[in-house]
Structures are given as C-alpha cells and as structure tokens.
C-alpha positions, 0 to 999 in steps of 0.5 A: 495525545494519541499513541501510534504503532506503525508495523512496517516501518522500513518499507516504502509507506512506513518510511514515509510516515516516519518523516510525516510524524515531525508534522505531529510532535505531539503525537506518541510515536512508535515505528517497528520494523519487521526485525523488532516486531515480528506479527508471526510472533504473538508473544511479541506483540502482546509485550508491546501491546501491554507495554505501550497501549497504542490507540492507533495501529497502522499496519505496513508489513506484508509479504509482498514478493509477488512472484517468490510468494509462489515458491513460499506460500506458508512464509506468505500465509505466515505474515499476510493472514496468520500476522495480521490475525495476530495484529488484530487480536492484539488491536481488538484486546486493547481498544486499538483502531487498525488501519491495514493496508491492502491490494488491488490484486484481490480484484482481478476481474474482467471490467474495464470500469474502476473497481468498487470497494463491493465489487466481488473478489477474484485473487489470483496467486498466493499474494493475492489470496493472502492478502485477501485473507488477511484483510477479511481476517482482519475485519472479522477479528477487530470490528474497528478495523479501516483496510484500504486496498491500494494499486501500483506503490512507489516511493523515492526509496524501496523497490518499486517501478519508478526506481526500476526503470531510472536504474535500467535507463542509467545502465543503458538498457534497452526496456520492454514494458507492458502496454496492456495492463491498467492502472493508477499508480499510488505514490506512498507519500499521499498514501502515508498522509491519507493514512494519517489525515484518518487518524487526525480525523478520528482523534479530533472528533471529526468523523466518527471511528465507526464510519472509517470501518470497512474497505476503502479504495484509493490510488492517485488519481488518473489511469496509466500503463505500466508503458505510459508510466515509463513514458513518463518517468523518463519524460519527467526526467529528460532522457530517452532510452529504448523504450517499446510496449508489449503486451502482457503475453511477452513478459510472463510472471510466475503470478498472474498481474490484474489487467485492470488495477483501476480503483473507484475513490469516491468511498474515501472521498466522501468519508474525508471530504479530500481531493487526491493528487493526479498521478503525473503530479505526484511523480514529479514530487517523488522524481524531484525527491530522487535527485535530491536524495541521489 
C-alpha cells in the first residue's frame, strides 16, 4: 500500500485528486493544502516527512499569478524554486519518487511546431523562470524526480478561463478574447489521472521508476485559441455573448504570454502506452461537472 502527499491540495489538480483517491482506498492518502504544508517551511516538511514517510509526493503548490508575480518576484522565487528545493530534499532524504508539476511558459520560443520536452528554454517573466528553476532545482536534487510541464489548465472549480468567461458571459458583458495565441487546453481532471496512472505503474512493477524521470509534456490533445476556446465554451453551453477576437497587441499583461503553448506528447505516450482525450471532449465533461455543481 503506497503512502501519497499531495502538496497543493486545494488547487484546481489536487482538488481533482482528492475525488480520484476514492478509486484507490487502498491507498495511503495525504492531502496538504499550503496552510498545513508550507514548502517555504523546511522544518515543516521534515516533520511530516519523518511523520509519515511517503513513498510518492505529487507536488501541486506553486505561485502561479502570472501578472502579480511581477510585482512579488522573492514571494514567487520563495515557493517556485526555494519550495520546491525544499520538497525535494525532503523526497531525496527518504526515498520519495516526486512528481512536480510545471509549465509550458518556460518555452517561449519562436516555432510553430509543438514544442519537445529537448527543445531550449526561453522563460519570460518571473513566473516563468522560477518555474523554470524549480523544476531543474528539482531534478538536480532528487535524482527520481517526474517534472511534467503543462499548458492552458482549467477545472469546474478555481480560477481559470473556462470559469472566467461563463461568469462574463452571465454578467452580460461584451469580450474581447485573443486570437493570436495557441495552445491545447489541459482539463486538471486527465491531468490528475495521468499523475496517477504514473504512480499506479511504478508501484505494480509496470514500468520501471527510473523511466518516468526527467521532463514530460502533456496537455489534451488538439490545438485552440484562446478565441476558439471561448468559442467553444459557449457553443457547448448554447449562449451567444458578444464575442471578438483580437490579437495579443490589444490586450497587454504585465508578463509577457507565449505565442505558442502547443505541446509534443509522444514522450508520455510511449512511456504509458495511453491515449489523451481531445480538448473538445474533455470541456464538455468539465462544462457538464459545472451545471451540476452550480
């Protein structure tokens, strides 16, 4: 029976994972939100560490306001990098297999093509190049280490884009989305069943833990905008607010967005042998989720 931390626990993939654990009762179960387990507190994590001995930690906490991490770079740098380092210490000291989740942000670059878990990094912003840095510092300090990069997440709950723009759309507002940015949007929920499909894997002898180190892609699969996103969204929901593209130009952010956040996921399925739900179909489950919550 293996022991499980999951940091994070009340974001949009460790929320996910708290309703996926009732598929494995069996399981040792231990959800930590950031109030009680806070990576910037190393004392607090060996406590916990020595406490518990968790053969898997699956790290969901990360400072991820894009924009106001401009403003609050050491806070960003505390959790993103400092955190991490921490966590993965910890994990290194007792045996633990860390799976820690990162961005497709850390890309950046010029291609059209999707990018490959090889191709270079160009983070730009502080999100960006902490995350960057967290997970290097990450696979540095625990040697068994899974970092998978992610683009685009959304859940029924949290804040995200598909929340974003039914409540605009409700409030009856007129939106201005951008056309010019691509990418595959990423429901946390097959996020969260990847996550652990690896550790079901490992664990029955399946595939070997040393295969599932390194950097790993994955998003679902086909490719958007953030325009045809919304389009989507409301297609899917049958309403029809004032919707009109615009490019990037129109709508600045204090942190620059990637133009291209297209991920390649063959690493990750020849490592699983899995088959990733396309985008459209997996917004239709969350929207569904939505109305039923709501």
């Amino acid at each position: 029976m293996p022991t499980i931390l999951v940091t994070g626990a009340q974001g949009q993939v460790g929320r996910e994972l708290q309703l996926l654990a009732e598929e494995f009762p069996d399981w040792d179960w231990h959800f930590r939100s950031r109030e009680e387990l806070d990576l910037t507190e190393r004392n607090a994590l060996d406590d916990f560490f020595a406490a518990y001995e968790p053969d898997y930690c699956l790290n969901c906490a990360a400072y991820t306001a894009v924009d106001l991490a401009e403003e609050q770079p050491e806070r960003a740098f505390a959790v993103n990098v400092l955190g991490v380092r921490s966590l993965a210490e910890a994990c290194a000291e007792h045996h633990c297999f860390l799976i820690h989740l990162s961005t497709d942000y850390v890309y950046h670059g010029s291609q059209t093509a999707p990018f490959r878990e090889t191709d270079p990094t160009h983070p730009r912003g502080v999100y960006a190049r902490t995350k960057l840095e967290g997970e290097q510092m990450a696979l540095q300090v625990n040697r068994h280490t899974m970092v998978i990069r992610t683009s685009w997440l959304y859940a029924p709950f949290g804040k995200n884009f598909v929340r974003t723009m039914l409540r605009m759309a409700a409030e009856g507002k007129s939106l201005r989305v951008v056309d010019d940015q691509i990418g595959s949007p990423t429901y946390a929920l097959d996020l969260a069943r990847l996550m652990l499909t690896v550790v079901e894997r490992i664990d029955r002898d399946e595939i070997h833990y040393r295969d599932c180190c390194g950097v790993f892609n994955y998003s679902n699969a086909g490719a958007t905008t953030w325009y045809g996103f919304a389009e989507a969204i409301f297609a899917l929901r049958q309403v029809q607010p004032e919707l009109k593209p615009i490019p990037t130009s129109e709508y600045p952010t204090p942190a620059e967005r990637p133009p291209n956040s297209l991920l390649d996921k063959s690493k990750i399925t020849a490592l699983l042998g899995l088959e990733i739900p396309d985008w459209k179909e997996s917004l239709a489950h969350c929207l569904q989720r939505i109305g039923d919550i709501g």
